[in-house]
C-alpha positions, 0 to 999 in steps of 0.5 A, a space after each residue: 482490421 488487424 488485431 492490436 499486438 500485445 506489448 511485453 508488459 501485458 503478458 507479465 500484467 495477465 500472468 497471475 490472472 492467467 493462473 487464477 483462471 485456470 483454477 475455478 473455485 467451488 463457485 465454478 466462477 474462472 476467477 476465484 482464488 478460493 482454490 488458491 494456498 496461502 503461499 501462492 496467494 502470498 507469491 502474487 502479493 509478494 510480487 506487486 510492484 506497488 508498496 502494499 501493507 497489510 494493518 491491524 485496527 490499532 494501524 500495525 503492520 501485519 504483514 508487507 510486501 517487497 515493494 513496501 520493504 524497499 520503500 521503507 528500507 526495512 525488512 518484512 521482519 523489522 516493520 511487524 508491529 510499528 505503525 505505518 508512519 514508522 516504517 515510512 519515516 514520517 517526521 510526525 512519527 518521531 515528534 511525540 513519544 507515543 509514536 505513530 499518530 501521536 503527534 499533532 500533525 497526525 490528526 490532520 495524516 491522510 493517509 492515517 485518516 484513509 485507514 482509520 476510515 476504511 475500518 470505520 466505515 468498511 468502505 474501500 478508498 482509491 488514490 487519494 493524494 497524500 503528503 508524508 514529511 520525512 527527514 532525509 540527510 538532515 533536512 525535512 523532504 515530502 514524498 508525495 504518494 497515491 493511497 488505496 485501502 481494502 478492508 480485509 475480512 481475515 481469519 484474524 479479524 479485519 485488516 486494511 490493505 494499504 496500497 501506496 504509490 509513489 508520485 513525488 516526481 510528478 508533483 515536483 515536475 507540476 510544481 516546476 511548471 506551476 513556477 515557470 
């Protein structure tokens, strides 16, 4: 039986696991970053095309990858220090002075509640279905999206990684069909 060939994609996919292989750690495991610099661990976290946000206990954006940057429309540089809600422009951010989870509605934010979980409990959570209200062009729209969190042990403390995709089309296509 011939072998599979591989698609395009999976050579760009196996890329930074190809790299991260060549460089055993003192492990002498293949796969440890632990030789890896801050920069180029921040390459392959730059580079991910899924929207990834590093957040404090107090859920502020520490740090935020390209993905993120251009979900949010804000630079890296704009986001620091506002919380997850802000730089996504949920409506709830915005209804009470206090900001991001403030409000009401926040009590009930999956997304809020997945982070403040994963520093709670330590335990790492995979896409969760989550609504985000937002008001686009004077109207309120709902993006629709999958939230994974981490728990970071960082020479800074804990940090919660926050892995979010975008699934708004494939709801609003389910609920096409659901109506049809």
């Amino acid at each position: 039986m011939a072998a599979t060939p591989k698609k395009p994609t999976d050579r760009k996919l196996n890329q930074p696991a190809d790299v991260l292989e060549r460089d055993p750690g003192p492990s002498g495991q293949a796969n440890s970053t632990s030789g890896k610099t801050p920069i180029e661990l921040g390459a392959f976290f730059d580079r991910v095309p899924l929207p990834m946000i590093i957040v404090d206990r107090d859920r502020r954006v520490c740090r935020m990858n390209r993905a993120a940057a251009a979900m949010s429309n804000r630079s890296e540089s704009a986001a620091i220090g506002l919380r997850g809600g802000e730089i996504l422009r949920c409506v709830n951010a915005f209804d009470d002075p206090g900001g991001c989870g403030s409000s009401d509605a926040c009590a009930s934010c999956i997304v809020r509640n997945t982070v403040l979980d994963t520093f709670r409990s330590g335990r790492d959570h995979q896409l969760i279905e989550a609504p985000i209200p937002y008001e686009v062009e004077d109207r309120d729209d709902v993006m629709w999206v999958l939230v994974s969190t981490a728990l970071l042990d960082l020479s800074e403390g804990p940090r919660v990684l926050v892995c979010l995709e975008d699934i708004t089309d494939r709801k609003q296509a389910e609920e096409a069909l659901r109506k049809s």
